[in-house]
Structure formats: structure tokens, C-alpha cells
C-alpha positions in Angstrom: 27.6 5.5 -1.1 26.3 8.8 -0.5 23.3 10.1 -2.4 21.4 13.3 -3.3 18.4 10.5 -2.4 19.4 11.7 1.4 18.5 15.1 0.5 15.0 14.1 0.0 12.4 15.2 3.1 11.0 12.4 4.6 7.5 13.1 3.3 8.4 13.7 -0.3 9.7 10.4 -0.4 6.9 8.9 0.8 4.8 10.5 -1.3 6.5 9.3 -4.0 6.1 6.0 -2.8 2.0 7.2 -2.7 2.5 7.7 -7.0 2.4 6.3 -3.3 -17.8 -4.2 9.7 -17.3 -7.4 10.8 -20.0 -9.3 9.9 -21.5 -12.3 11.8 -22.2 -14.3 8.9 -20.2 -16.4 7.7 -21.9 -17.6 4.5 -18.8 -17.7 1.9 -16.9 -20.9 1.6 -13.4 -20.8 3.0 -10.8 -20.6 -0.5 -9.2 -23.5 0.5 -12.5 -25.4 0.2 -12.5 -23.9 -3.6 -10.8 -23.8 -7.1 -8.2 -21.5 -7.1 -8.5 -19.5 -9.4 -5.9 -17.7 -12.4 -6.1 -14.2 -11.9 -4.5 -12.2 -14.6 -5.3 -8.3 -16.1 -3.4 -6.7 -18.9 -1.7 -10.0 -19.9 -0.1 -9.8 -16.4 -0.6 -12.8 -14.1 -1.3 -12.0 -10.1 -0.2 -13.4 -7.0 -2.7 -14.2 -4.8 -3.8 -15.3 -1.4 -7.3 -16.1 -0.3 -8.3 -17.3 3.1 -10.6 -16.6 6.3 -14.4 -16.4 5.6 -16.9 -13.8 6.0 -19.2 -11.4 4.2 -16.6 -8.7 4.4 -13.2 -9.2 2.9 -10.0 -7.3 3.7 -8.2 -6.9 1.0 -4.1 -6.2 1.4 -1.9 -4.5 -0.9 1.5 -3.8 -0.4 4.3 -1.1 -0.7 7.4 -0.3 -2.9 9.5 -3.3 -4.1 7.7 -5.9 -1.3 4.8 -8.3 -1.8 1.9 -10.4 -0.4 4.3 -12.2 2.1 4.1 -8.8 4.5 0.4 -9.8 5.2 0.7 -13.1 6.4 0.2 -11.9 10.4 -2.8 -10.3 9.3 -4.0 -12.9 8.0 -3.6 -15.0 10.5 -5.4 -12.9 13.1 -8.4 -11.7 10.3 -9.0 -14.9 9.1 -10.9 -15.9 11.5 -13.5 -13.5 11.5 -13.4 -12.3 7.7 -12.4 -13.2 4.0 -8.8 -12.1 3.5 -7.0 -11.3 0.0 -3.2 -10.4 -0.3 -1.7 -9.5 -3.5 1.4 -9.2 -5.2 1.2 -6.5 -7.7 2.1 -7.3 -10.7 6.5 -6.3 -11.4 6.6 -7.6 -7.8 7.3 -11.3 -6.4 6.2 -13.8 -7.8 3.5 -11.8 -10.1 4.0 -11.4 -13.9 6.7 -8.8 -15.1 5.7 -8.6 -19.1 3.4 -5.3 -19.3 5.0 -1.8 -19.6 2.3 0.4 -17.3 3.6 0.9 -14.0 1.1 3.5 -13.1 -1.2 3.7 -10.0 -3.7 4.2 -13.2 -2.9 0.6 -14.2 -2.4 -0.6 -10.4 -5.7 0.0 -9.8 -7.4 -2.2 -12.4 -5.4 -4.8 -10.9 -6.8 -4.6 -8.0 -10.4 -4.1 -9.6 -9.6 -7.4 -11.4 -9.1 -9.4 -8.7 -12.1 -8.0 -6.9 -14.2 -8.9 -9.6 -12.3 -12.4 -10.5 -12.9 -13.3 -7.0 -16.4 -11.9 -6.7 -15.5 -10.4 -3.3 -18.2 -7.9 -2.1 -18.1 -5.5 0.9 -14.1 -5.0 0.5 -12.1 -3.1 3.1 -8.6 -2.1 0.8 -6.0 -2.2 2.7 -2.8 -0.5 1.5 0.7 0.6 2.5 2.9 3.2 1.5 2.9 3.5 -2.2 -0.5 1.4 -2.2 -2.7 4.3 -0.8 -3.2 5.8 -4.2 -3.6 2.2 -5.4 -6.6 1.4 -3.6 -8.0 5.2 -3.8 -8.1 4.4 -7.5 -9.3 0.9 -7.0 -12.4 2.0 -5.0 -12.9 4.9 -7.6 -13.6 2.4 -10.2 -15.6 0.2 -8.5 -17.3 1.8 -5.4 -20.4 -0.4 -5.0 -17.6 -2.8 -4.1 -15.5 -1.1 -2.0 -16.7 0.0 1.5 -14.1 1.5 3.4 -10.3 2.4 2.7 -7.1 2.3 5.3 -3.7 3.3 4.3 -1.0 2.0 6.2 2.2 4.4 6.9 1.0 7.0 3.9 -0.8 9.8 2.8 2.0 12.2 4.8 1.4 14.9 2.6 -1.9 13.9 0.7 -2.9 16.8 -1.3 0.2 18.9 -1.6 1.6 19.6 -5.2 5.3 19.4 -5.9 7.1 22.5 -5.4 10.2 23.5 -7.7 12.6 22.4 -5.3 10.6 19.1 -4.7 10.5 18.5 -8.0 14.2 18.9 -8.8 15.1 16.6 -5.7 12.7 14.0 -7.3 14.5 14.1 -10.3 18.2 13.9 -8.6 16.7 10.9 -6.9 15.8 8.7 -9.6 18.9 9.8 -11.4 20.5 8.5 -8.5 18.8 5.0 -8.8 18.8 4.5 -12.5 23.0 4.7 -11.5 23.0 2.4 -8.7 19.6 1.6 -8.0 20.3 -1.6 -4.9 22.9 0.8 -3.4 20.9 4.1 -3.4 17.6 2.2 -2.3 18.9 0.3 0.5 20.9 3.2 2.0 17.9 5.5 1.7 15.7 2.8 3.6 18.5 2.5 6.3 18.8 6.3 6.3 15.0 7.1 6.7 12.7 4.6 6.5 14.2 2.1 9.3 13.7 3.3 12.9 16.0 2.5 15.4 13.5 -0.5 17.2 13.2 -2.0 13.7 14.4 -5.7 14.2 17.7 -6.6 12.2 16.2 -9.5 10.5 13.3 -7.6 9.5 15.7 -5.1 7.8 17.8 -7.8 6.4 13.8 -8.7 5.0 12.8 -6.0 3.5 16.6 -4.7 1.7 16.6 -8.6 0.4 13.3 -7.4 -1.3 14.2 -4.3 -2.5 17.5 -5.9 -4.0 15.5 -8.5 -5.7 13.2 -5.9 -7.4 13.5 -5.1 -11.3 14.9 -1.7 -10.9 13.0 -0.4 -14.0 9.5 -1.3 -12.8 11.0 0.2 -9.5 11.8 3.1 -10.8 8.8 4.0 -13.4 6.5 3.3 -9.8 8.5 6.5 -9.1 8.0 8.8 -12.0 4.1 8.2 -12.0 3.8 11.6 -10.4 0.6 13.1 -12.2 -1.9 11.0 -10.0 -4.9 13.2 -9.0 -4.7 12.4 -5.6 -7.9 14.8 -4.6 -10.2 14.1 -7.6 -9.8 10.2 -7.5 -10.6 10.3 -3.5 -12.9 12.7 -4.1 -14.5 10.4 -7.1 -14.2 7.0 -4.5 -16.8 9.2 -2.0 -15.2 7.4 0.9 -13.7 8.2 4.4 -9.5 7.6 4.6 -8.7 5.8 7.6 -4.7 6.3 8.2 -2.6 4.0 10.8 0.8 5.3 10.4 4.1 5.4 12.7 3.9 7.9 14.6 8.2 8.8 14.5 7.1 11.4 11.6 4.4 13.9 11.7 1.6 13.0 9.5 0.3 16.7 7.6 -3.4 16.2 7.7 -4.0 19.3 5.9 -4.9 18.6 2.1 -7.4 16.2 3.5 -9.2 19.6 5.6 -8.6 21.9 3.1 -10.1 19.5 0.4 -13.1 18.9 2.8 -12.6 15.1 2.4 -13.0 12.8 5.4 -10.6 11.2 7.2 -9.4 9.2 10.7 -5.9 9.2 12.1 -4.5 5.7 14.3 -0.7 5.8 15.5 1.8 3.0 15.8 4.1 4.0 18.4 7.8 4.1 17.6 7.9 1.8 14.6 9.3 2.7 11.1 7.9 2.3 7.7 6.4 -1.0 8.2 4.2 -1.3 11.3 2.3 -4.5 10.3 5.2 -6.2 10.3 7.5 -4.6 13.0 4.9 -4.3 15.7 2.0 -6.7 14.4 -0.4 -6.5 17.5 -0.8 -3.4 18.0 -1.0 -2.2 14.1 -3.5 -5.1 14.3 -5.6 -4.0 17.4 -5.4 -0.7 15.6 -7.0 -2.2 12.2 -9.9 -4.2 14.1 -10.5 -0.6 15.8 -10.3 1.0 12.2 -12.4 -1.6 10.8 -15.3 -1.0 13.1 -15.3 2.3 11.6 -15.9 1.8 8.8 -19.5 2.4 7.3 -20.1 5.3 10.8 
């Protein structure tokens, strides 16, 4: 099926999907030792896991119809050095479905919830594509938490309003999927979001996700479009550290203009999902990123 979705820029897209220091100590107890423990907000239960130990924790939070699961690399090869968190955010996975906020608003008190559930301290958020808000609003709300933030494959055209045009494509678009929401999706992420290295079963992956996803938590992720993008970064008072692909121009100017800080990595030749599709260098290019943080 063919769909105005195709009409879409790149970058508009994934901005929608944006609305879309090591330490040496290693005094926490590993979460395998511990309870684990029930982590809900808003009525909503959340997916969880908790490994690695350390006085830092990286926190991971994924992207658009996907869940925990596209961590588990970096957990792996974190672990070992620091505390490590992946969710599934709630009308994801295997996360509770029975609230009716979708918002980044309502995202990021999830997050906030498990920081504080888990009493993690020194958090590095980690988020990808529509996440990056997520964790800007996250570390907003509780920056004596939070010390560093890296968004992963977002924040293409960070603080850009919606022109007409824009906004009339948007709205075409989630026409589109509200009519045939598995069709429209996966041919979009086929169309644009998969690069042509992109490994067939990781495809197969990710469209088995997107199928699976409740299209009308999908969809309202989509229409959260009023975020304030600028004031909430502005609000978190911290440094964005961006490792995107580098097959699509990232437009660094909102973050200049806005005089908020910022430090660009690039994933050669990968599509949407560079933790996954080239896991050692996105993760040489986090370790790098997370010595930043705090300079």
C-alpha cells in the first residue's frame, strides 16, 4: 500500500517520533542479589530490567512501538562497570496498557517513578528516537537525579515549530494509520527508517514489534505534538549528547539558536537503530559520550 505517510520528510517523522562518569566504586548490590521490586505509576505496571553495579546507572529507554529487549547488548557490555535499567514504557511489551495518557508529559513520570522506586542516583538517561523528549522531561522533574542525557538517533530537528505544510502532512499521516495502521507503519519503516546494511532479521524484529503494538497508544504517541521541547531542556539545565546515524543530516540549529548545549557522535551507515544494528561501535561511541558527561 501506498501512503501519503511517504510524503513525510525524514526529519518530520522523526520528530514526531521525539512527541519524539564511570565511577570506580562499586558500592550498590548487584539487582540480582536483591528483591525485585513492582514498579507501577498511574495504575500502570512497568517492565523492568536491573543489572550491573556501580554508583552511576544508565538508564535505557526505548523508541516507538519497541521495548526493553533493544538494550540487552548494552547491557551486557555496561554491566560490568555500571548499574543498568531498561524499561518498557508503559502501552509497550510486556508493560501495563490500562491508563489513557500517552503523552511525553505522562512518559516522563514513568521514568521519574522508576528512578525514585529504584533509588538510582547519578542517572545517565539514555533514550532513542521518540524517548529523547522522554528523558528531557524525566530529568526536568528530577534533576538532582539526573546527570547527563544522550539521545539515540533523535533530536533531527530539535527546536523547529511545525510549519503549515508540516502540520497538514502530520495529520494525512495519522489519518493514514488510524485506516491501516500495521500496513502504513511497516511500509514507512521499510521506506525510510531501514537502511540498506540493516540485517533482514533485524527488520523482520523490529516490523514484528510494530505489528504487535496497540495501534491507538501508537497513534496518540503521535498526536502529543504540543511538547515544549526548548523550555523543558532548558528547565533540565543539562548538556544533550546526540549519537545518531549518520545516513541523514542531523539540523543542529534550534540547539545554537536556543543557546542550549549540546555534543554530536555518528554511527556510520546504520538506520534508525544503531544500538542494535551496529552494537560496538554505537557502544564505543556511548562509553566516549559517557565520559562526557559532567565536563
Amino acid at each position: 500500500m501506498k501512503s501519503v505517510i511517504y510524503f513525510l520528510p525524514l526529519s518530520v517523522f522523526i520528530c514526531l517520533q521525539l512527541s519524539c562518569n564511570n565511577s570506580s566504586t562499586h558500592s550498590a548490590v548487584p539487582a540480582s542479589l536483591t528483591e525485585r521490586t513492582n514498579i507501577e505509576d498511574q495504575g500502570v505496571r512497568i517492565d523492568y530490567n536491573d543489572s550491573g553495579k556501580g554508583d552511576t546507572t544508565l538508564l535505557f529507554v526505548h523508541g516507538w512501538c519497541l521495548n526493553k529487549g533493544y538494550w540487552s547488548e548494552q547491557e551486557t557490555f555496561f554491566g560490568k562497570n555500571y548499574r543498568v535499567v531498561s524499561v518498557t514504557l508503559p502501552g509497550f511489551g510486556a508493560s501495563g496498557k490500562n491508563r489513557a495518557d500517552w503523552t511525553t508529559v505522562a512518559y516522563g513520570r514513568d521514568i521519574d517513578t522508576v528512578m525514585s522506586r529504584l533509588g538510582l542516583k547519578n542517572v545517565i538517561l539514555v533514550g532513542h528516537s521518540m524517548a529523547g523528549n522522554i528523558i528531557v522531561e524525566a530529568a526536568a522533574n528530577a534533576p538532582d537525579r539526573v546527570i547527563g542525557l544522550v539521545g539515540v538517533d533523535n533530536f533531527r530537528g530539535f527546536g523547529k515549530p511545525q510549519d503549515a505544510q508540516a502540520k497538514v502532512d502530520l495529520a494525512n499521516a495519522i489519518l493514514a494509520l488510524k485506516v491501516n495502521f500495521r500496513g502504513v507503519a511497516s511500509d514507512y519503516f521499510n521506506q525510510a527508517l531501514f537502511y540498506k546494511t540493516t540485517d533482514s532479521n533485524i527488520r523482520k524484529r523490529i516490523l514484528n514489534d510494530v505489528a504487535g503494538s496497540d495501534p491507538i497508544i501508537a497513534i496518540a504517541c503521535m498526536e502529543d505534538t504540543s511538547y515544549d521541547d526548548v523550555g523543558r531542556l532548558r528547565a533540565a539545565n543539562k548538556r544533550v549528547f546526540l549519537i545518531n546515524s549518520d545516513v541523514t543530516p542531523t539540523d543542529t540549529t534550534g540547539f545554537i539558536l536556543n543557546k542550549l548545549p549540546f555534543e554530536i557522535r555518528y554511527v556510520h551507515a546504520t538506520g534508525h537503530f544503531p544500538m542494535v544494528e551496529k552494537p560496538r561501535e554505537f557502544d564505543s561511541l556511548l562509553r566516549e559520550t559517557i565520559a562526557r558527561v559532567g565536563r
